[in-house]
VMD Tcl script that builds the backbone (N, CA, C; Angstrom):
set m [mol new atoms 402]
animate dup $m
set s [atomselect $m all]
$s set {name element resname resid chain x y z} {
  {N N UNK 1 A 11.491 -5.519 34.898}
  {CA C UNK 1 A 10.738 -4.284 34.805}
  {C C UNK 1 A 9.585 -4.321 35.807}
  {N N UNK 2 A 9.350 -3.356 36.317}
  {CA C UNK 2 A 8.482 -2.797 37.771}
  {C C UNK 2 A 6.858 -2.936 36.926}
  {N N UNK 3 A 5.704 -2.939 37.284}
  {CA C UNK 3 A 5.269 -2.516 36.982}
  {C C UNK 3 A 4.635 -1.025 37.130}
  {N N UNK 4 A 5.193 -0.326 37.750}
  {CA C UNK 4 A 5.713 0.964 38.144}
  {C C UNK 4 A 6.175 1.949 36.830}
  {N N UNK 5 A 6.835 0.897 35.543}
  {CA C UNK 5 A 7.506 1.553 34.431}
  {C C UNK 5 A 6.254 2.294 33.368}
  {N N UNK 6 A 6.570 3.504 33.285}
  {CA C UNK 6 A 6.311 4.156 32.107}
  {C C UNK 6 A 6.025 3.676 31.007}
  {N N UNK 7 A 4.545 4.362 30.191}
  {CA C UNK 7 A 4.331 3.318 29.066}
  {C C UNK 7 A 5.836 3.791 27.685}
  {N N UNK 8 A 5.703 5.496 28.045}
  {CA C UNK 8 A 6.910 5.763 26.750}
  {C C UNK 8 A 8.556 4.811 27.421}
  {N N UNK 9 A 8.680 3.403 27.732}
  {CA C UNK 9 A 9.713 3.546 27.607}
  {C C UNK 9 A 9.617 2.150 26.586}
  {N N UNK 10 A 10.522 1.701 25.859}
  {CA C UNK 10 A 11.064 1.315 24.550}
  {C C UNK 10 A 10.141 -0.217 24.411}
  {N N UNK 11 A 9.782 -0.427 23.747}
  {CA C UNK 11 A 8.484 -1.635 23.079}
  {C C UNK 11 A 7.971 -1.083 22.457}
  {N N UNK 12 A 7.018 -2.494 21.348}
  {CA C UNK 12 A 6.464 -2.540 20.259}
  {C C UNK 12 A 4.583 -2.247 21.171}
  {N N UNK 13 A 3.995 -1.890 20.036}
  {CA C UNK 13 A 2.626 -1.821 20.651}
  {C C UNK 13 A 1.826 -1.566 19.443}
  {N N UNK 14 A 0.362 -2.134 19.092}
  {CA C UNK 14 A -0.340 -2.402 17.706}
  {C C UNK 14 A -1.238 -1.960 18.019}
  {N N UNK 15 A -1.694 -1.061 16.919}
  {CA C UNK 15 A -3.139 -0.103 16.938}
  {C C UNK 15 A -3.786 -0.542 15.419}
  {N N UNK 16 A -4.669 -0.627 15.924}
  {CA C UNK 16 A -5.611 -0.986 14.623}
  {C C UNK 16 A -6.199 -0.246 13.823}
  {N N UNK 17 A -5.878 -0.324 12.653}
  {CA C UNK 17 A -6.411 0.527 11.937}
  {C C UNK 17 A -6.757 0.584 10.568}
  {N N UNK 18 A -7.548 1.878 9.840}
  {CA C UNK 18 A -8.202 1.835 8.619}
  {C C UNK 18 A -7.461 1.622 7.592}
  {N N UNK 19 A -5.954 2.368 7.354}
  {CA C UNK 19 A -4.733 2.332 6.424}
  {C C UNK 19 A -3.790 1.834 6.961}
  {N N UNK 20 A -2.549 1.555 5.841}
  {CA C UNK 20 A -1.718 1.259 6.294}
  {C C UNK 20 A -0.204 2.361 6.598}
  {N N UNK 21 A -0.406 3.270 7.039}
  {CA C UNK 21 A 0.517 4.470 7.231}
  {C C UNK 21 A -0.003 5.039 9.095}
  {N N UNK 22 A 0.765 5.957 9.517}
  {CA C UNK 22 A 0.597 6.448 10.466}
  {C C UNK 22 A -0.554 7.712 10.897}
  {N N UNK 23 A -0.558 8.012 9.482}
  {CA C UNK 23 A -1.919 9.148 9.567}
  {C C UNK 23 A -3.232 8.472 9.114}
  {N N UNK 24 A -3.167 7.498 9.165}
  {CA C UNK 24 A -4.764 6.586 8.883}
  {C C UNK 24 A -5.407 6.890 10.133}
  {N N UNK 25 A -6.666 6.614 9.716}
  {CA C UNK 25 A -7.683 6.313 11.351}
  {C C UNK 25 A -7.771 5.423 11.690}
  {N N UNK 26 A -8.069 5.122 13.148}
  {CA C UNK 26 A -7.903 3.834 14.070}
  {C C UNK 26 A -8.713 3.043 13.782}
  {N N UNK 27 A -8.894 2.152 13.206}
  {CA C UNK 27 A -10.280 1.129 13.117}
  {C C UNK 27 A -11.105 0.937 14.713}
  {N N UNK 28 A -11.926 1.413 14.414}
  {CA C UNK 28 A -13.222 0.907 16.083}
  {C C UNK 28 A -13.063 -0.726 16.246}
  {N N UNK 29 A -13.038 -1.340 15.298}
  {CA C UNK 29 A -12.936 -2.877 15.700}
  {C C UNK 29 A -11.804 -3.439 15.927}
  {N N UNK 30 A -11.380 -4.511 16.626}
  {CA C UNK 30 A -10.248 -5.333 17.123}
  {C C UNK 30 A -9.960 -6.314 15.780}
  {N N UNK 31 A -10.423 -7.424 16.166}
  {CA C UNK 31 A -11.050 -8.803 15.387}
  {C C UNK 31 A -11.299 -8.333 13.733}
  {N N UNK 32 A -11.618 -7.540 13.073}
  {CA C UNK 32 A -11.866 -7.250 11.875}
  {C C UNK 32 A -11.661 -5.711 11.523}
  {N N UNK 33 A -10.478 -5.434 12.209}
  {CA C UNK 33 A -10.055 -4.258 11.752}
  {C C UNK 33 A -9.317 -4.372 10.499}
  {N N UNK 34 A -9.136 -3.569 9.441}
  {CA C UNK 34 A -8.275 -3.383 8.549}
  {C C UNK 34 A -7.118 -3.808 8.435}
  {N N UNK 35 A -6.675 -2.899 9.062}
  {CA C UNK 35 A -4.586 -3.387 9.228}
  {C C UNK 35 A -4.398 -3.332 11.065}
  {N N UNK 36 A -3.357 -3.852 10.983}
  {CA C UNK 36 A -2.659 -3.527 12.444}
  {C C UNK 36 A -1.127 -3.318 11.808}
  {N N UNK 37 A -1.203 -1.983 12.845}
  {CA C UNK 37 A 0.112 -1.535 12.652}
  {C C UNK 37 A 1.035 -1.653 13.663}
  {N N UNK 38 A 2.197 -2.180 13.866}
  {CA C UNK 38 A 3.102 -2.208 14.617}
  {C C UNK 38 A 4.003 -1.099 14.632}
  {N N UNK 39 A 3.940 -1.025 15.862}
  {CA C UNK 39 A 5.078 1.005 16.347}
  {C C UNK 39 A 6.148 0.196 17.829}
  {N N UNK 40 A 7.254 0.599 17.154}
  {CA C UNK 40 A 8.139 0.491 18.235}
  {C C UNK 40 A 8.119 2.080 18.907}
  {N N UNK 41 A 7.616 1.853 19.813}
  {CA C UNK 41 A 7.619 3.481 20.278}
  {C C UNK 41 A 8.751 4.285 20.841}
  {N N UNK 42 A 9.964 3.526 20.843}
  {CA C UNK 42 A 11.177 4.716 21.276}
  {C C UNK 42 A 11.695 4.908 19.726}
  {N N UNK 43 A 11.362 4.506 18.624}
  {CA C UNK 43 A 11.987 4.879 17.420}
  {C C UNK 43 A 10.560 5.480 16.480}
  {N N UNK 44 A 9.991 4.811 16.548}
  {CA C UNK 44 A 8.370 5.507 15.870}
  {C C UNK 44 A 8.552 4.567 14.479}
  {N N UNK 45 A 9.309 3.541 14.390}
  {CA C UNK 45 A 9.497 2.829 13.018}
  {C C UNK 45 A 8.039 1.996 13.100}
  {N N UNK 46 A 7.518 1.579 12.013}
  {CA C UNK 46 A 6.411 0.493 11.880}
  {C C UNK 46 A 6.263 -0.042 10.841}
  {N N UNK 47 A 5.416 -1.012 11.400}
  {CA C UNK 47 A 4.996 -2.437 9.925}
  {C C UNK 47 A 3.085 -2.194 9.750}
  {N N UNK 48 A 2.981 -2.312 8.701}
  {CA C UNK 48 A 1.335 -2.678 8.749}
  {C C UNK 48 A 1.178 -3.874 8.109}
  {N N UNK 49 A 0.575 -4.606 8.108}
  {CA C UNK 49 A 0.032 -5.781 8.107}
  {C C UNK 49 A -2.136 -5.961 7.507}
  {N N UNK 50 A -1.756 -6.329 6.673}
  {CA C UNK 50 A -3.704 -6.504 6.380}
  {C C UNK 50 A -3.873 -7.965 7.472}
  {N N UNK 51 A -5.078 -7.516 7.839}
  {CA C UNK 51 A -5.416 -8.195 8.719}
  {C C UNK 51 A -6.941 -9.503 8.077}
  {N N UNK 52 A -5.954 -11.238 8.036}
  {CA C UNK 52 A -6.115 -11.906 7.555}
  {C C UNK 52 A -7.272 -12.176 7.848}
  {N N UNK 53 A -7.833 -12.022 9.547}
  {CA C UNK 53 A -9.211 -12.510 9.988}
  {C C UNK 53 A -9.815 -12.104 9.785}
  {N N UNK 54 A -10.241 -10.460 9.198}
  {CA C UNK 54 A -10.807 -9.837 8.777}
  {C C UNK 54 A -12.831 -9.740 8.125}
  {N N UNK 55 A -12.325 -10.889 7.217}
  {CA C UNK 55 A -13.632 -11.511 6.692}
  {C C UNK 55 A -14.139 -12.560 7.453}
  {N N UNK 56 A -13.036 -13.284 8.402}
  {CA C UNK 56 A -13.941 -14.349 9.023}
  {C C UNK 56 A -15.088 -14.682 9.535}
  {N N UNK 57 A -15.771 -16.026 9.184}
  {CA C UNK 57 A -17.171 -16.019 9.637}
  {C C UNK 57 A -17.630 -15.980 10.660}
  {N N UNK 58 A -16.567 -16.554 11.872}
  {CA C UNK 58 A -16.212 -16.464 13.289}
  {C C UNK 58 A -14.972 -16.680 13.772}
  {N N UNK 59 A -14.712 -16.074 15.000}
  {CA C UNK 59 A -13.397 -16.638 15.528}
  {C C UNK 59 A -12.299 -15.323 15.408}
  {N N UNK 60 A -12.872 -14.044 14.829}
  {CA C UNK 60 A -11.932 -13.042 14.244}
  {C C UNK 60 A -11.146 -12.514 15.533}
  {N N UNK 61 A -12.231 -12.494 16.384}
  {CA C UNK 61 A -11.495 -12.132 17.464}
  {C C UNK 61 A -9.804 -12.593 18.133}
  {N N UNK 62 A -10.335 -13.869 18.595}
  {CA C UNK 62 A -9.420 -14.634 18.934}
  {C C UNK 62 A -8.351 -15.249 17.775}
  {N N UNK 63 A -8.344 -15.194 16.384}
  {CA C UNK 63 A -7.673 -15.360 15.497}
  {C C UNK 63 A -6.638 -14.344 15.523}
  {N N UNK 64 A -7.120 -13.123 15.942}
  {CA C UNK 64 A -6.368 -11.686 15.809}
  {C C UNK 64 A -5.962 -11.684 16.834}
  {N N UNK 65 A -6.422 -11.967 17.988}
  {CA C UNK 65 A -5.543 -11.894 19.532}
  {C C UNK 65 A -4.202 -12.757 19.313}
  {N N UNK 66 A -4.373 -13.857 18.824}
  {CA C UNK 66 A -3.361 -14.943 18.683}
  {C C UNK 66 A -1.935 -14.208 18.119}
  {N N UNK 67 A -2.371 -13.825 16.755}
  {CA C UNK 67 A -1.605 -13.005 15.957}
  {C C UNK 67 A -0.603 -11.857 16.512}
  {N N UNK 68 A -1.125 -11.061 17.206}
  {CA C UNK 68 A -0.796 -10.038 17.930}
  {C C UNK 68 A -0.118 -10.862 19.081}
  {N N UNK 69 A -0.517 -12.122 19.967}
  {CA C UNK 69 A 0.555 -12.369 20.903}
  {C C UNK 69 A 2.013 -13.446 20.260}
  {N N UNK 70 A 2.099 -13.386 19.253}
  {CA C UNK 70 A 2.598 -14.099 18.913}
  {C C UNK 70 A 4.023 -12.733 18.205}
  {N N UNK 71 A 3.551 -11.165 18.081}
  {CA C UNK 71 A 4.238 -10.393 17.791}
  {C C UNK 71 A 5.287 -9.993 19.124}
  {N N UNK 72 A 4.503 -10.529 19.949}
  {CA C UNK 72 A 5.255 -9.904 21.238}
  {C C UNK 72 A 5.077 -8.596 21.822}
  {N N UNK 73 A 3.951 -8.289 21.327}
  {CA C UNK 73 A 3.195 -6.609 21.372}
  {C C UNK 73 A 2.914 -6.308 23.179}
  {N N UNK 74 A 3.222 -5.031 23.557}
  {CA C UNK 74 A 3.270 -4.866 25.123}
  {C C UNK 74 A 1.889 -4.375 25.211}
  {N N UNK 75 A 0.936 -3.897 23.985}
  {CA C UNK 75 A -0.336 -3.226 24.342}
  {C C UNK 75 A -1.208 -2.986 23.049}
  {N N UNK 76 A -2.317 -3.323 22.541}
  {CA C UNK 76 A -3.125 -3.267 22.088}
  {C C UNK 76 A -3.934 -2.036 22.138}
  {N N UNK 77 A -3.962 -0.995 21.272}
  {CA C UNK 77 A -5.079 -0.087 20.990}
  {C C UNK 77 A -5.972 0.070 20.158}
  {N N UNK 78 A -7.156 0.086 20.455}
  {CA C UNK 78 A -8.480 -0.149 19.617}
  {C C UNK 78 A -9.364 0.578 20.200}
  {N N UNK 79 A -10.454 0.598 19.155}
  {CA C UNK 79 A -11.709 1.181 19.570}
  {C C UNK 79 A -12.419 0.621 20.285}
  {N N UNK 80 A -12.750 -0.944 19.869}
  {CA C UNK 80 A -12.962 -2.096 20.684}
  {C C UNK 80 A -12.737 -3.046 20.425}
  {N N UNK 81 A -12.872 -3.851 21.432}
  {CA C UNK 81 A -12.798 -5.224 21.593}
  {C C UNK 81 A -13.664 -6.011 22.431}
  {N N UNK 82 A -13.714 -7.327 21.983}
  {CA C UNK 82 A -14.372 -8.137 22.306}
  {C C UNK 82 A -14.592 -8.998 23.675}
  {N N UNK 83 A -15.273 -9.800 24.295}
  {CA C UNK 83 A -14.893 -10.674 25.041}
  {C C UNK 83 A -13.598 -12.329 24.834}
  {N N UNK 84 A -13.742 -12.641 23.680}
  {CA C UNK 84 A -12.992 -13.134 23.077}
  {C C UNK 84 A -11.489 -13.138 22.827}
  {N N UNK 85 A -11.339 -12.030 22.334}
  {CA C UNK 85 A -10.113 -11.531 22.110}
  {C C UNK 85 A -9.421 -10.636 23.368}
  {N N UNK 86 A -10.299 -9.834 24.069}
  {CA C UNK 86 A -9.838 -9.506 25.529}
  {C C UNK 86 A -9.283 -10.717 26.231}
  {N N UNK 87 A -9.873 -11.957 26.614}
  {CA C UNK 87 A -9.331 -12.898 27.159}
  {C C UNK 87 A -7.904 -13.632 26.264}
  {N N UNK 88 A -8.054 -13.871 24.969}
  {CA C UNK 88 A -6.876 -14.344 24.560}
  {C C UNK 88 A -5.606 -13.078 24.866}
  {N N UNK 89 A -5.732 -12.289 24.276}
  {CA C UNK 89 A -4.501 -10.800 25.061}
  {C C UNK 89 A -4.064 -10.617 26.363}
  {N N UNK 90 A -5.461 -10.920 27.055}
  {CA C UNK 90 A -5.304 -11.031 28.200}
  {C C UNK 90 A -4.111 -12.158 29.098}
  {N N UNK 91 A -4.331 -13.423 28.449}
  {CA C UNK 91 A -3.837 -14.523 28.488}
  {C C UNK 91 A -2.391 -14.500 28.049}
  {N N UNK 92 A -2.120 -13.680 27.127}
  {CA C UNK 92 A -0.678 -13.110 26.492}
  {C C UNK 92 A 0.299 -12.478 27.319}
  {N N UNK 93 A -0.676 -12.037 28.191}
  {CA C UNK 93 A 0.233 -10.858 28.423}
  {C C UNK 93 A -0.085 -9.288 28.057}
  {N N UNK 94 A -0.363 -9.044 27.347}
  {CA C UNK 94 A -0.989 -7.737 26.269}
  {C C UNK 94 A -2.282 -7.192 26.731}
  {N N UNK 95 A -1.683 -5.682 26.949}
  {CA C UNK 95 A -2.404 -4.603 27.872}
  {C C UNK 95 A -3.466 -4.626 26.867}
  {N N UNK 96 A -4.474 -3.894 26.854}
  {CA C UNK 96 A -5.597 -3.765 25.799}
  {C C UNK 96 A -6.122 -2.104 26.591}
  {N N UNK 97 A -6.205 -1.354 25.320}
  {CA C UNK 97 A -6.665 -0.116 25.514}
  {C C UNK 97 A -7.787 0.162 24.538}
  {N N UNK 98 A -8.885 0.408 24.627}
  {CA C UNK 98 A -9.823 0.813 23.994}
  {C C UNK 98 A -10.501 2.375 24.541}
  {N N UNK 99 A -11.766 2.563 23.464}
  {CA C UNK 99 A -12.055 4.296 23.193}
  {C C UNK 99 A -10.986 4.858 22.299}
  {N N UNK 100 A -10.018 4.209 21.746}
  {CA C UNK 100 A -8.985 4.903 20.775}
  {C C UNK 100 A -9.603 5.509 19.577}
  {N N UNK 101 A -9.708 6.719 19.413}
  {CA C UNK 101 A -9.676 7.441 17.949}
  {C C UNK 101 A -9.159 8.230 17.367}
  {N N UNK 102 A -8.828 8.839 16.470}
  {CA C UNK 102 A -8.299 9.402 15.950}
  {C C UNK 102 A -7.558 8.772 14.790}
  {N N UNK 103 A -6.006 9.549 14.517}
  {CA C UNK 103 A -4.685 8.925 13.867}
  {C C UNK 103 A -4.162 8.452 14.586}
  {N N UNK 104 A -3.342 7.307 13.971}
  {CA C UNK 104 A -2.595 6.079 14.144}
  {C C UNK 104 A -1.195 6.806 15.381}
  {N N UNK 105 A -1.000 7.945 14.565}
  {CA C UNK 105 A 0.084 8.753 15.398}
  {C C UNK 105 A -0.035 9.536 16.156}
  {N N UNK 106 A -1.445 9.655 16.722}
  {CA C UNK 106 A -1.551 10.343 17.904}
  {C C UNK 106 A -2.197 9.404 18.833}
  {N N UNK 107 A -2.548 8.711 18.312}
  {CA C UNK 107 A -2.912 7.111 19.522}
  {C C UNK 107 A -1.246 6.890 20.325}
  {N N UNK 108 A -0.824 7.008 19.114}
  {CA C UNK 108 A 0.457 6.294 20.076}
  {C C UNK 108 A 1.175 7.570 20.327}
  {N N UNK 109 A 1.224 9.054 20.739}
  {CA C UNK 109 A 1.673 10.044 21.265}
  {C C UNK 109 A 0.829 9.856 22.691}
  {N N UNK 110 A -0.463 9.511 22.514}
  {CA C UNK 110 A -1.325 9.852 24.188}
  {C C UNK 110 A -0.607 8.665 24.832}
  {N N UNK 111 A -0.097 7.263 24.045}
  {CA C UNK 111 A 0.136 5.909 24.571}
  {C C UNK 111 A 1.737 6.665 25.389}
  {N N UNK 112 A 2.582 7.188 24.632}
  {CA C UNK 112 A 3.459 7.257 24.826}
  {C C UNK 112 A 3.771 8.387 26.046}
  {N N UNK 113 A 3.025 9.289 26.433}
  {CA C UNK 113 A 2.343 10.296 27.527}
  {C C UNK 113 A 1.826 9.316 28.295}
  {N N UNK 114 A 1.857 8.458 28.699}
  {CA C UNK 114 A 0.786 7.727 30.055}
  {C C UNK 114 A -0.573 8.183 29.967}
  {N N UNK 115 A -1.142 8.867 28.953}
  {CA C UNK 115 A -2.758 9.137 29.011}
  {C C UNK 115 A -3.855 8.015 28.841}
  {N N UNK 116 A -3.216 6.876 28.296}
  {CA C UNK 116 A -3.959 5.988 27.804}
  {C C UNK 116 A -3.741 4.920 29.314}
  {N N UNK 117 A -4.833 4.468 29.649}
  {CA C UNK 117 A -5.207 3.402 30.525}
  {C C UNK 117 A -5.403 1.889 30.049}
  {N N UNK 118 A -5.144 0.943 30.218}
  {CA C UNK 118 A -5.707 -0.645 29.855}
  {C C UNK 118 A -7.263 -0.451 30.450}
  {N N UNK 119 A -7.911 -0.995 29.722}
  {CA C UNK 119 A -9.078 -1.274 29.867}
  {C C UNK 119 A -9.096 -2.611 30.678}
  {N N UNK 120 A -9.876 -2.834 31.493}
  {CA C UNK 120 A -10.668 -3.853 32.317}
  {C C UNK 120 A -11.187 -5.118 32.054}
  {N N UNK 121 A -12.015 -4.617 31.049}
  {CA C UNK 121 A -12.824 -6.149 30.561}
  {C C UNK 121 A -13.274 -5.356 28.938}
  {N N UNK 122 A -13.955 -6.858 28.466}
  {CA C UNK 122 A -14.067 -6.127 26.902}
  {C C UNK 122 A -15.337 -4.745 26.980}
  {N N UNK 123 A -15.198 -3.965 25.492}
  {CA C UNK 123 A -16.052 -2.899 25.393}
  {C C UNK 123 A -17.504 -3.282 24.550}
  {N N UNK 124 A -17.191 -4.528 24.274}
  {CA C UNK 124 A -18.460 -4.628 23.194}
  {C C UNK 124 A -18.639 -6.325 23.227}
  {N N UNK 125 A -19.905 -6.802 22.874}
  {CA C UNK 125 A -20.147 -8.519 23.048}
  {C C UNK 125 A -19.344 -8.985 22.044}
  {N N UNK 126 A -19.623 -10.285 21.956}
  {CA C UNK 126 A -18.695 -11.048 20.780}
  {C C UNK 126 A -19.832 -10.828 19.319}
  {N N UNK 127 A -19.133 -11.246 18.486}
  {CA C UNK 127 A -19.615 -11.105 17.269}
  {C C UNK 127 A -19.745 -8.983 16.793}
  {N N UNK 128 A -19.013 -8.158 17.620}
  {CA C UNK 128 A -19.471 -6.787 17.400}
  {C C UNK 128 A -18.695 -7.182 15.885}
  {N N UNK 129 A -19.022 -6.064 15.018}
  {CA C UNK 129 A -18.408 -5.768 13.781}
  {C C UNK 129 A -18.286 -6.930 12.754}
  {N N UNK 130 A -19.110 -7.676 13.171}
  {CA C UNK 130 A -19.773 -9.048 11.683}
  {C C UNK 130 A -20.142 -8.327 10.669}
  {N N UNK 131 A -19.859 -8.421 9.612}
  {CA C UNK 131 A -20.606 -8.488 8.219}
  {C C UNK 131 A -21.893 -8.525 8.789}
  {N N UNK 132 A -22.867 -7.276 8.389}
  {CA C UNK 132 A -24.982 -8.022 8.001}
  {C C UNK 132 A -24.441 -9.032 7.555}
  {N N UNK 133 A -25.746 -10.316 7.807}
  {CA C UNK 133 A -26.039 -11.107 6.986}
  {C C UNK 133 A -26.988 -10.941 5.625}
  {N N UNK 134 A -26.718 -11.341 4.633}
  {CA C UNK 134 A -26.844 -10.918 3.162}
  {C C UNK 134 A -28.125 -11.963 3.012}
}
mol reanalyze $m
mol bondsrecalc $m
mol representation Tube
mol addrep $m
């Protein structure tokens, strides 16, 4: 495959998010988002998944990058992401798109339109979206 190819043509790709269905909202965070949902985008079938790193005290980032390259995912959409986890995705293989909002199913309609771009470098420092400390 070129990199020339179209994002709508057939692969898996994980958007993060608040629920676990397609009309949920996108979680803003990478590393401690809610669920990640997996969309094969030439069929629109998916998995959600609670996302284990979630509470972690550190490391959520890159715990969740791991996870996701280990799905075989062609692209990552989020609100943001980290320095952390940008480099492990990065390292994967796995496009990373951030500014994502909305529903789960129209993230991946703009993904599937070529509207959506990979982002560059991360959108936010490490540690964004920690728990306050109590």
């Amino acid at each position: 495959m070129s990199s020339e190819t179209k994002s709508s043509d057939s692969g898996k790709i994980c958007i993060t998010s608040e629920g676990d269905n397609l009309d949920s909202k996108v979680d803003p965070r990478f590393g401690r988002c809610q669920y990640f949902i997996f969309v094969d985008i030439s069929t629109m079938k998916f998995e959600a998944i609670n996302n284990p790193n979630m509470d972690s005290m550190g490391g959520a980032g890159i715990q969740s990058g791991q996870l996701i390259a280990e799905k075989q995912i062609k692209a990552v959409l989020t609100g943001n992401v980290g320095p952390n986890a940008f480099q492990t995705l990065q390292a994967a293989g796995v496009s990373v798109i951030t500014g994502i909002s909305g529903t789960i199913k129209e993230a991946v309609d703009k993904y599937k339109t070529g509207e959506l771009k990979p982002t560059g470098g991360p959108s936010v420092d490490s540690k964004f979206g920690m728990p306050p400390k109590k």
